[in-house]
N, C-alpha and C positions, 0 to 999 in steps of 0.2 A: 114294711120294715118298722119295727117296732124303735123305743126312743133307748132303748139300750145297744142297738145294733145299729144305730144312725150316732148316737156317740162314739163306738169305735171306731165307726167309719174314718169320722172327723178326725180322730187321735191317729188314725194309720196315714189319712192325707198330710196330715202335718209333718208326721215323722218322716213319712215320702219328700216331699217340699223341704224338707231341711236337707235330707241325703243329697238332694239336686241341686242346694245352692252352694252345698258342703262341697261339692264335687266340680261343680264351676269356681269356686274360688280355688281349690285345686290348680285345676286347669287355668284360672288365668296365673297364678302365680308362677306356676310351671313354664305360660308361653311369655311373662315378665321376665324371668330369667331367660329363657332363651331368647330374647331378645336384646336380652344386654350383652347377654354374653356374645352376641353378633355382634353387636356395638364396638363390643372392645377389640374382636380380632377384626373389624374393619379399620376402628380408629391405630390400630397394628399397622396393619399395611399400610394406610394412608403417611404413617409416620417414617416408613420406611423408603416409599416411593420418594417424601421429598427429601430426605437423607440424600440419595441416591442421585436426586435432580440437583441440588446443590453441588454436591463431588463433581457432578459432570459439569457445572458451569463454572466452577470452579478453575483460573486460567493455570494452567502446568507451570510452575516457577521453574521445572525444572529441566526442561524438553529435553527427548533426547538425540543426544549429538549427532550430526549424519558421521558416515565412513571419514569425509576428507578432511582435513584443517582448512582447505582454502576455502568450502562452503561455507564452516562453523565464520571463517573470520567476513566473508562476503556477505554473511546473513545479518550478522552484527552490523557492518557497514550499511547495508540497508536500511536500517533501521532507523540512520541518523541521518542518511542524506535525501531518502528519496519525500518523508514532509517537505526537505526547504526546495526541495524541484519542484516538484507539484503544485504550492505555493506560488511558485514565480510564473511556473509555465501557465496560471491557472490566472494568472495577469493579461493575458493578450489573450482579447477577447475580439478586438477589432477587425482582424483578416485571420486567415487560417495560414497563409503566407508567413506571419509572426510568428506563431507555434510551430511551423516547420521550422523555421530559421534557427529557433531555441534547440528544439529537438539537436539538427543537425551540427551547429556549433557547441555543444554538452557533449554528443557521442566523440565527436573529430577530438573534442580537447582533452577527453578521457583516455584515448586511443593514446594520444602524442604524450601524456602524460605518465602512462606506466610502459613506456620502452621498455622490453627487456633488459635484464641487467647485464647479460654479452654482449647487447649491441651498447648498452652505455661503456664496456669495458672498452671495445672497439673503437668507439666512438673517440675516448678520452687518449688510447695508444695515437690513433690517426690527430687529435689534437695537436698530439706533443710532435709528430713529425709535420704538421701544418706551420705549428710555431718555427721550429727549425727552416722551413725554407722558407718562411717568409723576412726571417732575420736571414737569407743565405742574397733574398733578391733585395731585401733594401740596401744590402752592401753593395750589391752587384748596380743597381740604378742610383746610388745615392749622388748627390750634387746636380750640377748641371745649372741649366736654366731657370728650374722652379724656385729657386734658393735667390737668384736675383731680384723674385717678385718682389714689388712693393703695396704693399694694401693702401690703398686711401680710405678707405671706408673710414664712419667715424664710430666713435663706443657704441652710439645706440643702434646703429647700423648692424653693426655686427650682433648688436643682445637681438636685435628681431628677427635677422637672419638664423640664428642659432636656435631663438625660440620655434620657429617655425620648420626649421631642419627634427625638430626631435618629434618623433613618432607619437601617434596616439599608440598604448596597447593596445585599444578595442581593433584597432587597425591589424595587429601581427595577429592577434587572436581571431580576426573574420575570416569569409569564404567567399571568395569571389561571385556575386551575382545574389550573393543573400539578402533578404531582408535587418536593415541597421536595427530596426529597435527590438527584433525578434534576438540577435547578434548583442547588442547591448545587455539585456537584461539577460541571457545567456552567460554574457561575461562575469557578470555581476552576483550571478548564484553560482557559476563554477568556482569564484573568487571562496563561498561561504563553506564548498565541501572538496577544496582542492588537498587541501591538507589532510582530511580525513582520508580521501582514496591514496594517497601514497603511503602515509604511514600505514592502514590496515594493509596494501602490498607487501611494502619493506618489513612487515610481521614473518613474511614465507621466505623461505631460503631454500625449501625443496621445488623441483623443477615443475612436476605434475600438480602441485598444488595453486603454485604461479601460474599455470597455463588454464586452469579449471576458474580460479579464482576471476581470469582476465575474461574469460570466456562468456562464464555466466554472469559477470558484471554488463558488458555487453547488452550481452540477450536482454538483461532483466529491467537494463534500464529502457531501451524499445519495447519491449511490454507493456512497460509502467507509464510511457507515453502515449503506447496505445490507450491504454486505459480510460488515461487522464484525457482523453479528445474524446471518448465514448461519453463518460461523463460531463462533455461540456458541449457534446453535439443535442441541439435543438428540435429534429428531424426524428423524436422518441416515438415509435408505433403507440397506441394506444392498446392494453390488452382489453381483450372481446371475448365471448364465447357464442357458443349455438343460440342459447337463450334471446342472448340479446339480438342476434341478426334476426331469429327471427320473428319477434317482438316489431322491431324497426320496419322489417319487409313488411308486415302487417300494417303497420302505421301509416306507411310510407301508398299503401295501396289503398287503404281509409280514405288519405286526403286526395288521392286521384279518383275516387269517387265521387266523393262530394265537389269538386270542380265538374 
């Protein structure tokens, strides 16, 4: 090869070596944008998936209504009595005897508290003929011997007799054979949501709403008992899987080797 054809050589490899780096710049420029432009329709959906997660955690301001009025008004009542239950029940912690006691005088005083409103009508008609004979017999008994009595007793006499004749409430409000302080604090938090459960009642005048409304009050609040004693039961399994048994059986056979 002569020095004229060993110069072109040289001028053809350069020109080669430019086409090739010509053509990689190219290509990366080519696979820079396609790379962004990945970028973007990923940073896309990433944007859209958390849109999306947001709306879903997002709480419904607006729920919607079931079919009955007496759910819509029981759900609302839940809402404000079953905290200060929970609360209270979540107090006796000493016997399990106490949390029944509570349990049982809450349901009893709930029950005796929304009477139907026929049987309050009934109730008020058989009043007014109570009243009538008993003004028919104190005519019929009046006078006699008891009208001669004489009291000796003295003023204070009589204020400690009297003090001591007047009832505790927790007494009309207990259950024969209950536990007092499970019964006590029972009284005490029906005392905080007695008011709420009649007025949301007295909200209903239709029959089947009253009777749904009584119903699932009931239920809901034995649920929410249950609950609350699941939550404060001690006796919690531990969760496990395969892994770990058999992990431990291994371990557990380790150290009966080595003895």
């Amino acid at each position: 090869m002569n020095l004229k054809q060993e110069k072109a050589l040289r001028v053809n490899i350069r020109q080669l070596i430019a086409i090739v780096k010509q053509k990689r710049t190219i290509n990366e420029q080519i696979l820079l944008g396609e790379e962004e432009r990945l970028r973007c329709i990923v940073r896309d959906l990433i944007d859209v998936e958390i849109q999306n997660l947001a709306e879903a955690a997002t709480p419904d301001n607006e729920p919607t209504p079931n079919k009955s009025t007496g759910i819509n008004v029981l759900e609302d009542l839940l809402k404000k009595i079953i905290p200060v239950l929970e609360t209270d029940y979540k107090l006796l912690t000493t016997d399990v005897t106490q949390r029944e006691s509570f349990r049982s005088h809450i349901i009893n005083a709930v029950i005796a508290a929304l009477t139907p409103a026929e049987a309050n009508n009934e109730a008020g008609e058989a009043s007014v003929a109570d009243e009538a004979l008993e003004e028919e017999v104190d005519i019929q008994v009046g006078g006699g011997d008891n009208e001669k009595f004489i009291d000796i007793r003295t003023d204070a006499e009589k204020a400690d007799e009297d003090e001591g004749a007047e009832d505790d409430p927790r007494n009309e409000f207990g259950m024969n054979g209950a536990d007092e302080t499970g019964r006590n604090v029972a009284y005490n938090a029906f005392k905080k949501v007695q008011n709420s459960i009649i007025d949301a009642y007295e909200l209903l005048s239709n029959t089947e709403d009253q009777e749904l409304f009584y119903d699932y009050l009931i239920a809901n609040l034995k649920l929410y008992f249950d609950k609350f004693e699941d939550e404060l039961s001690t006796n919690v399994e531990e969760p496990t899987n395969q892994a770990y048994q058999l992990a431990a059986a291994a371990s557990e056979e380790e150290s009966k080797l080595e003895l």
